[in-house]
C-alpha positions in Angstrom: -6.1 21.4 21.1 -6.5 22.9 17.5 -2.9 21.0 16.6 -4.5 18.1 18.0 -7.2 18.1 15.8 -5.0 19.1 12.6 -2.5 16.3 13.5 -4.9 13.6 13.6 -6.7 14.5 10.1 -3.2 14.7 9.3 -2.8 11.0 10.2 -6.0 9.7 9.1 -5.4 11.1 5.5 -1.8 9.7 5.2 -3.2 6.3 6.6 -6.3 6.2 4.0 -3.8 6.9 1.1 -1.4 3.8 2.6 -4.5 1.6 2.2 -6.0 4.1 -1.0 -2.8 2.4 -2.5 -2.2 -0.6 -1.1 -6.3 -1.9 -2.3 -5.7 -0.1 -5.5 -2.1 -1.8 -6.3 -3.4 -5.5 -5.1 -6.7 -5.8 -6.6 -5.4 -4.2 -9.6 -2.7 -6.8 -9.9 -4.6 -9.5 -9.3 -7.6 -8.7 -11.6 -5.9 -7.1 -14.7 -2.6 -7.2 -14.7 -1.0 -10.1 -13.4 -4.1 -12.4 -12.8 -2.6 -15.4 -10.2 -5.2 -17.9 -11.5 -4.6 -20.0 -15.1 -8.3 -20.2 -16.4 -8.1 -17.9 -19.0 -11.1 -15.4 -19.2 -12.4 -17.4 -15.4 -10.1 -15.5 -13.1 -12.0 -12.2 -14.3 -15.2 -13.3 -13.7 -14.4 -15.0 -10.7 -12.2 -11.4 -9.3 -14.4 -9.1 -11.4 -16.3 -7.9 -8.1 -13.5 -6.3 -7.3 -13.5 -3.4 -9.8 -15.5 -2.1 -7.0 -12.6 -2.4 -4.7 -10.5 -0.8 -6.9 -12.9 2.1 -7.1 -13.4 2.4 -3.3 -9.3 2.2 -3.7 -9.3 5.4 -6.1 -11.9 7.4 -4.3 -10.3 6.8 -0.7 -6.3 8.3 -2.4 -8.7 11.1 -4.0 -10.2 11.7 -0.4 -7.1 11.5 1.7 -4.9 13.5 -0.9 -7.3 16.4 -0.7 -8.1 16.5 3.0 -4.5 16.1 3.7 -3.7 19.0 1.7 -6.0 21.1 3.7 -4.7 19.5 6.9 -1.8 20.7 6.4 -2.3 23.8 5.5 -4.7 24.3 8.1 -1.9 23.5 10.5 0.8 25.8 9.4 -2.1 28.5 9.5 -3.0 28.0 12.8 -6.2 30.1 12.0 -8.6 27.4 12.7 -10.9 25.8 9.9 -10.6 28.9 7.9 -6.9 28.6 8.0 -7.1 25.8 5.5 -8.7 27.4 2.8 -6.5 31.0 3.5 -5.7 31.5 -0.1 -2.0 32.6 0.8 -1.3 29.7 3.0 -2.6 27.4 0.3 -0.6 29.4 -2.2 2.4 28.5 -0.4 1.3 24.6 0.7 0.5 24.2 -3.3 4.4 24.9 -3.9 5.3 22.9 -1.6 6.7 18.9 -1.8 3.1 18.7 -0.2 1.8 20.1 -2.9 3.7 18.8 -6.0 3.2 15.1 -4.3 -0.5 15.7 -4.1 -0.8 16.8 -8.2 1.3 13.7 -8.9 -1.3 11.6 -7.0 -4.7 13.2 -8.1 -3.2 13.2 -11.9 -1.7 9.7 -11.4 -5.1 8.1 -10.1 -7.3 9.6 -12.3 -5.1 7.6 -15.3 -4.5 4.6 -13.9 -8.5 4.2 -13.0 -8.7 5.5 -16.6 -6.9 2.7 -17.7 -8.4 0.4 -16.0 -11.5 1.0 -16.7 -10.4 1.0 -20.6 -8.8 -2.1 -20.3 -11.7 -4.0 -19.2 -13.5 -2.0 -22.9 -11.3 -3.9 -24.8 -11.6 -7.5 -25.5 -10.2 -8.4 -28.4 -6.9 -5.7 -29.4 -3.9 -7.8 -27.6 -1.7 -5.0 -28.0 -4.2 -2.3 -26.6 -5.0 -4.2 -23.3 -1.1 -4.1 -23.1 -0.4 -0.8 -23.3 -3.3 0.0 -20.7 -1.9 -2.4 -18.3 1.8 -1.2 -18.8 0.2 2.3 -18.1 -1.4 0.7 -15.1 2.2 -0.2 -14.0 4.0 2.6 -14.7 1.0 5.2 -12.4 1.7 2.3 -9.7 5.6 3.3 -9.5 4.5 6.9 -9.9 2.6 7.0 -6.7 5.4 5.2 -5.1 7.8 7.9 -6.2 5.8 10.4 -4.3 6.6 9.0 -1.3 10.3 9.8 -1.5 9.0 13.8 -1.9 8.2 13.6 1.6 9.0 12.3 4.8 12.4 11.4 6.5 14.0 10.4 2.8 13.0 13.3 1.1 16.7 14.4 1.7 18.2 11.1 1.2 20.3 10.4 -2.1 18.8 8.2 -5.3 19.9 5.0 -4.2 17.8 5.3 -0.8 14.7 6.6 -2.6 14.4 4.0 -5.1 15.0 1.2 -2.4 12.0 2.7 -0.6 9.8 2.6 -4.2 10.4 -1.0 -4.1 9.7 -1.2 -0.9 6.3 0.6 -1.0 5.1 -1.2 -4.1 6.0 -4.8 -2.5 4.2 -3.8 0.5 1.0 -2.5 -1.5 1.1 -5.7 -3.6 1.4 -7.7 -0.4 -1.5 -6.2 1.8 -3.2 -5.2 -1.0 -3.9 -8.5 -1.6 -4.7 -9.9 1.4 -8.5 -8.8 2.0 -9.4 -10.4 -2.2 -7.7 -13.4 -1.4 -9.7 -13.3 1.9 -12.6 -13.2 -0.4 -11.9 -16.1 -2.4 -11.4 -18.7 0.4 -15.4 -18.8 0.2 -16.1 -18.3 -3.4 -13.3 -20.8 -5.2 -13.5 -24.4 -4.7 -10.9 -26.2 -2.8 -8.5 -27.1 -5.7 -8.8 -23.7 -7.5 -8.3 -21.7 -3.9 -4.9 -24.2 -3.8 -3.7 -22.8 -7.1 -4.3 -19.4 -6.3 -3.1 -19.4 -2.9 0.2 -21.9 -4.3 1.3 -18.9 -6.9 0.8 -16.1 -4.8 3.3 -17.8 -2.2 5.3 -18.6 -5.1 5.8 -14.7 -6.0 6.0 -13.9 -2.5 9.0 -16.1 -1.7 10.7 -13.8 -4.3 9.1 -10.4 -3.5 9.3 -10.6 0.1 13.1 -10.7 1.3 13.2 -8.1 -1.5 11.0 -6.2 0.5 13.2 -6.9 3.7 16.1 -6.4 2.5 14.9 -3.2 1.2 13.7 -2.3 4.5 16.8 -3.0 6.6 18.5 -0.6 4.6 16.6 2.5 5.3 15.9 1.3 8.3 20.1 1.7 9.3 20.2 4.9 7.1 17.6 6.4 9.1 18.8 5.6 12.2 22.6 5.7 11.1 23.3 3.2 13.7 22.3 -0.2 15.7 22.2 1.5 19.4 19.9 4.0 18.0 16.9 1.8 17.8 17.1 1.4 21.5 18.3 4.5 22.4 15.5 7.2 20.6 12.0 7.6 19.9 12.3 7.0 16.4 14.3 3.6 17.0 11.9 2.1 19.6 8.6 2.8 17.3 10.9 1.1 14.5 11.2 -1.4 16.5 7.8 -2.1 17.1 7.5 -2.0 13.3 9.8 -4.9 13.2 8.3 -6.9 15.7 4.9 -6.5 13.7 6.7 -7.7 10.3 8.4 -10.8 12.5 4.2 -11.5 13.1 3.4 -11.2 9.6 6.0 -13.1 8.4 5.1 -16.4 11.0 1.6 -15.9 9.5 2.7 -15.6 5.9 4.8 -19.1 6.6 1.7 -20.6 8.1 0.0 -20.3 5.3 2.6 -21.7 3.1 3.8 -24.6 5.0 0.9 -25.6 6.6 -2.5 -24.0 5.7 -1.9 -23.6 1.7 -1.0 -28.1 1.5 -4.3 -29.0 3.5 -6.3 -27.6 0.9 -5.3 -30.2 -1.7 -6.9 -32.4 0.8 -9.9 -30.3 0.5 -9.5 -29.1 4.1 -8.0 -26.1 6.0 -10.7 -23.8 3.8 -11.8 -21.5 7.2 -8.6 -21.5 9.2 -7.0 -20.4 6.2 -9.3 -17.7 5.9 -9.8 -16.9 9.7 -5.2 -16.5 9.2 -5.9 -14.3 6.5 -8.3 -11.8 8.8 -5.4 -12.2 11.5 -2.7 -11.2 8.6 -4.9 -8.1 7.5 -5.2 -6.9 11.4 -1.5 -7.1 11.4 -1.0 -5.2 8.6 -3.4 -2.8 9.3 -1.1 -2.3 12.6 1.9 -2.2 10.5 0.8 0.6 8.1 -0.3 3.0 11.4 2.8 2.2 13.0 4.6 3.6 9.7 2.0 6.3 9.1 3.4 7.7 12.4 6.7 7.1 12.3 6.5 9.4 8.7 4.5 12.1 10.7 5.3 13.0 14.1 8.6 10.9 14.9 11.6 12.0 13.3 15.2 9.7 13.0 16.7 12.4 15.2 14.5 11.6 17.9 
């Protein structure tokens, strides 16, 4: 029952630093970085409410990072609650890739919310606002990297962990964005939702077979071969996985083919947006279907 208990926090944290991420990666993008919108200083009026979703983003990473540190090292105590906070055990957890992955994320948030917040201080200083936001970019790619310190690749060779760093910060950008461009179905008008929702497809068409590709690669070098997704554990949940991206994908092309034209005819405003809940559900599925492949279901399995 107590491994039950430590398992699930275990879970819940690595999920809440998936979405931690995935908010703070997509909101970020959209609203400093690489706004999608071409009205000059409009865009960050018309996404500046999300600087609170980019907080929320940074204070759910901060959350999960520090209750999954004591989740873990309250289940390789197997002392109970006080087993977590056994200074030994935590001695021991803190040297761990556990523990070198969670000073890289604490460190690395702080900054980039540093940055952020800085960039938005400074108005006029072209060169400064760049700096910030390539700072911004490069704490993105560090929190990716800490995903290759643990998990099923931590073993794997260079090539494999930099596929899955593109393949995280894809998928952050992707569902990241999904829930603010939810937003602006009801707050742009219909031509301005068109150009917003036109260029985001337009990066997307590039990002996204990246993103596959990427995928399909780890995928076979986790599995090492094609009867092993039928045949183990590990391959069935994968599979699963798959069949959840196939979903998202037929909603992604909805939107693009057929949701995204109608509104330059000033229609399609709430199916677009009711697809959009749909595409967050699925991806909401998609990240706890990968939170527990990387936590209780090993390739070997």
């Amino acid at each position: 029952m107590e491994m039950l208990v430590w398992n699930s926090l275990i879970f819940a944290t690595k999920l809440g630093f998936y979405l931690g991420f995935a908010t703070l990666v997509g909101s970020t993008l959209l609203t400093h970085v690489f706004p999608i919108s071409n009205h000059g200083h409009t865009e960050s009026k018309t996404l500046g409410n999300l600087d609170r979703v980019i907080t929320l983003g940074g204070t759910t990473i901060f959350l999960s990072v520090v209750l999954g540190f004591l989740a873990n090292t309250g289940a390789m105590a197997e002392q109970g609650i006080s087993g977590a906070f056994e200074p030994f055990m935590m001695e021991v957890m803190w040297m761990s890739s556990i523990g070198e992955a969670s000073v890289i994320r604490l460190f690395t948030t702080a900054t980039l919310l540093t940055s952020i917040y800085m960039q938005k201080k400074v108005t006029s200083q072209t060169w400064i606002i760049n700096t910030f936001r390539t700072v911004t970019i490069l704490c993105f790619f560090a929190l990716a990297y800490t995903f290759t310190l643990t998990g099923h690749i931590a073993e794997f060779d260079l090539i494999a962990k930099l596929l899955l760093v593109l393949h995280v910060m894809i998928m952050a950008w992707w569902f990241g964005s999904l829930l603010p461009l939810r937003s602006l179905c009801t707050r742009l008008a219909y031509q301005e939702l068109f150009k917003v929702m036109e260029k985001f497809g337009q990066l997307a068409s590039i990002f996204v077979p990246m993103l596959l590709l990427a995928g399909l690669i780890l995928a076979y070098r986790l599995t090492g071969s094609l009867t092993a997704l039928v045949n183990t554990s590990y391959g069935q949940v994968l599979l699963l996985k798959v069949l959840s991206v196939v979903a998202i994908l037929g909603l992604a092309a909805l939107h693009k083919y057929q949701l995204v034209p109608q509104l330059k005819l000033n229609q399609g405003r709430r199916m677009l947006k009711a697809s959009l809940t749909l595409e967050i559900a699925v991806a909401l599925i998609i990240l706890s279907i990968t939170t527990g492949l990387t936590s209780f279901v090993g390739p070997s399995n």
